[in-house]
N, C-alpha and C positions, 0 to 999 in steps of 0.2 A: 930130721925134718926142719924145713926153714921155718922162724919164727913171721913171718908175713904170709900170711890166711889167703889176702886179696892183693893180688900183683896188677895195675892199668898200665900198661904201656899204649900212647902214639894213638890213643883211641879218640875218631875221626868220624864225625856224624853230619851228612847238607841231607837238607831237604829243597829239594829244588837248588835254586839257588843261593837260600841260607844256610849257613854251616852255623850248625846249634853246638856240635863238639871240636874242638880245633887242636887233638894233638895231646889230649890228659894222660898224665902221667899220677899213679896214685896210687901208695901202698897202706895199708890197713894190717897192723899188727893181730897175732891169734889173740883171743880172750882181751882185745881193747873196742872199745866204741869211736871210730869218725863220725863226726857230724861236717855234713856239705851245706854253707850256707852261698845265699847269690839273691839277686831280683828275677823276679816272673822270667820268664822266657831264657835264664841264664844258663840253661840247659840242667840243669838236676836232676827233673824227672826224665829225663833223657837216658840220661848215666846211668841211674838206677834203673831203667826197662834197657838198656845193654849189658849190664850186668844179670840183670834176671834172664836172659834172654829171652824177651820178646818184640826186641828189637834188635835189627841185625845191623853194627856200624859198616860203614866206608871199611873203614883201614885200621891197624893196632888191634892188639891182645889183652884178651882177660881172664888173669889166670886165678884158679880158686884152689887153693892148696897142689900148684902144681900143674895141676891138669887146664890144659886150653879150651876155654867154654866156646870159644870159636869154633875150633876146631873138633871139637869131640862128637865121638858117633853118638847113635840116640839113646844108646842103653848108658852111655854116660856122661850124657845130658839128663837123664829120667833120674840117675841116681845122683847126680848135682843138687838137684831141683829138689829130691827128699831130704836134702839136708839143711833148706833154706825155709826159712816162715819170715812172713812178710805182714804187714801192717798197712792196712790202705788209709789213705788220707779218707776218705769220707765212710769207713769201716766196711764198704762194700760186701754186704752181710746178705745172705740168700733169704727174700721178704716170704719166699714158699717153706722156708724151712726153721722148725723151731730154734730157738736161741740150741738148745743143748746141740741139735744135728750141725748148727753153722758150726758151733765149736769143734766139732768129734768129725767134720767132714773130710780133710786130711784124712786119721785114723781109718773110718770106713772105706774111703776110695781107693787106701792102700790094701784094701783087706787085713790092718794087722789088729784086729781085734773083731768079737759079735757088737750087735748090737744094743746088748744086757751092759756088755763091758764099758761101750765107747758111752753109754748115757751115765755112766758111776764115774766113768775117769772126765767126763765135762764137770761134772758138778765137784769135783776134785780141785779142777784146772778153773774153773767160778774163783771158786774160794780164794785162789791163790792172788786174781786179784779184785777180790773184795767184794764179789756179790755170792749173795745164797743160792744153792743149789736149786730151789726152787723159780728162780730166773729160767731157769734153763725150760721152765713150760711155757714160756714168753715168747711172742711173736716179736721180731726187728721192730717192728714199728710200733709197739707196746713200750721203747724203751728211748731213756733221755738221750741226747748226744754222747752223754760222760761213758752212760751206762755202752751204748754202742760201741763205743772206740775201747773201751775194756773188754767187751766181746768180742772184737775186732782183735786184741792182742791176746786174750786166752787159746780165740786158734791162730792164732801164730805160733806159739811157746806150747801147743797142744803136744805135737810130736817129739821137743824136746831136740828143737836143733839147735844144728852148732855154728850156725849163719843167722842173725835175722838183720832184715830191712825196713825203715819207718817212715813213709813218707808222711810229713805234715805230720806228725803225733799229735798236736794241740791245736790242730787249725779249729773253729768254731766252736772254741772253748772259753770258758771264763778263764780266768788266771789261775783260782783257786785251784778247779778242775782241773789245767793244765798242768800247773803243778805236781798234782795228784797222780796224773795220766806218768808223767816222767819219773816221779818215784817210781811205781810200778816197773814200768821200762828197766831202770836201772835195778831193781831187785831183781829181774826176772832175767838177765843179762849175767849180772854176777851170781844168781842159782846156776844159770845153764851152762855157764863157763863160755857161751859165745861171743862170735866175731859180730859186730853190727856195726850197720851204717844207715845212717837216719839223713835227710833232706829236711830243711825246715828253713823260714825266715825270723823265726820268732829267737829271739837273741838269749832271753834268760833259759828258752828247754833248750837251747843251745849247749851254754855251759853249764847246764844240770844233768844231760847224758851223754855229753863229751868227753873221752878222754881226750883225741886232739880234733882239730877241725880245720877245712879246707872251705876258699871261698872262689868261684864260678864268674868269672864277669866273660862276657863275651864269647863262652865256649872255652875259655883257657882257668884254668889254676892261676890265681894271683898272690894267693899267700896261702902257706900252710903252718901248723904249729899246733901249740898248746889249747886247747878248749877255755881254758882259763884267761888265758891272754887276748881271745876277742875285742874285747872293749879297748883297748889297750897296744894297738899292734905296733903302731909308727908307718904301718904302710898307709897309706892317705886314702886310697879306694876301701880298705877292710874299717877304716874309723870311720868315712861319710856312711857306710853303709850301715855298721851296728849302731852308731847312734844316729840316726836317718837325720845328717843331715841335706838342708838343698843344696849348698851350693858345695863344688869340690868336681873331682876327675871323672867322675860319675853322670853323665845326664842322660835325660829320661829322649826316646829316640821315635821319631814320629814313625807309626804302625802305616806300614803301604799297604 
């Protein structure tokens, strides 16, 4: 089995007449973390909704151990899909349904467990990261940011898969919190033995659940490497960007 989980070849995304992806090419090692960084509109959440398939590109292949997500029929796209948990930027958490059922919804919808079961394996999967099982009587909107986006990655890591996805992990978070939020990330990534690939602007969860990282201008890849070496690259567009500054190769582009 090839050590490379996620294979992008040529992958090509217009809307109208903007092209948001122009041609990504991007490999993601098994059991490491990419992190995609870019500005607003640099197409990242793009990438990651053609990878999850719920968007369909132009042109180019995305392959997930092998198998063409493009191309594959529905029964294995369904079992792609079971292998992947995802992390939404604004934890997009079901406001009808208890903290323990958001967590354990994966679980039920597959049928791989009752009911008795799926409410004892949330308050398991709480714990793991760092709330009490008693949350889980909690309505979404009973709870902080921090706490949401924890419950937001308990059912992620619910099913115990071997792909996850993280869009924005710390977005409307303190530092502390996000900090916090990316520990977690990173424990629950080296429990699971998974592949992940996180989107983010924020430069320090960058290189806290990095192993390497890719950065987005224009639809195109313009440097790839090391998570660690962000700050640091010598390419001029990846340094204006980590350390925001104004002036450099980079400018802000009037919205028609």
């Amino acid at each position: 089995m090839s050590n490379i989980s996620i294979r992008i070849r040529g992958l090509s995304k217009s809307f109208g007449d903007k092209k948001v992806l122009d041609g990504i090419d991007l490999d993601v090692a098994r059991g490491t973390s990419m992190v995609v960084i870019g500005g607003s509109g640099s197409g990242k959440s793009v990438l990651l909704k053609c990878v999850l398939g719920l968007i369909e590109p132009d042109a180019g292949s995305i392959e997930i151990d092998g198998v063409n997500v493009l191309t594959a029929d529905a029964d294995q796209r369904a079992e792609l899909r079971a292998r992947i948990g995802m992390l939404f930027q604004n934890g997009a958490l079901f406001d009808s349904l208890p903290v323990w059922e958001n967590v354990a919804f994966g679980l039920l919808a597959q049928n791989k467990c009752s009911r008795a079961e799926a409410r004892n394996k949330a308050g398991d999967i709480l714990a793991q990261v760092g709330l009490a099982a008693s949350v889980g009587d909690l309505s979404p909107s009973e709870l902080s940011g921090g706490m949401q986006k924890r419950v937001g990655l308990a059912r992620a890591i619910a099913a115990q898969p071997e792909i996850l996805f993280f869009d924005e992990p710390t977005t409307g978070l303190d530092p502390i919190m996000g900090a916090v939020i990316d520990g977690l990330i990173v424990d629950c990534v080296k429990r699971l033995g998974s592949t992940a690939i996180a989107i983010t602007h924020d430069m320090a969860s960058a290189r806290r659940i990095g192993d390497r990282a890719a950065m987005l201008y224009k639809g195109q890849i313009v440097w790839q490497g090391e998570a660690t070496a962000l700050m640091d690259t010598g390419n001029a567009m990846v340094d204006q960007f980590t350390h925001g500054r104004r002036e450099g190769p980079i400018q802000m582009e009037l919205r028609k």
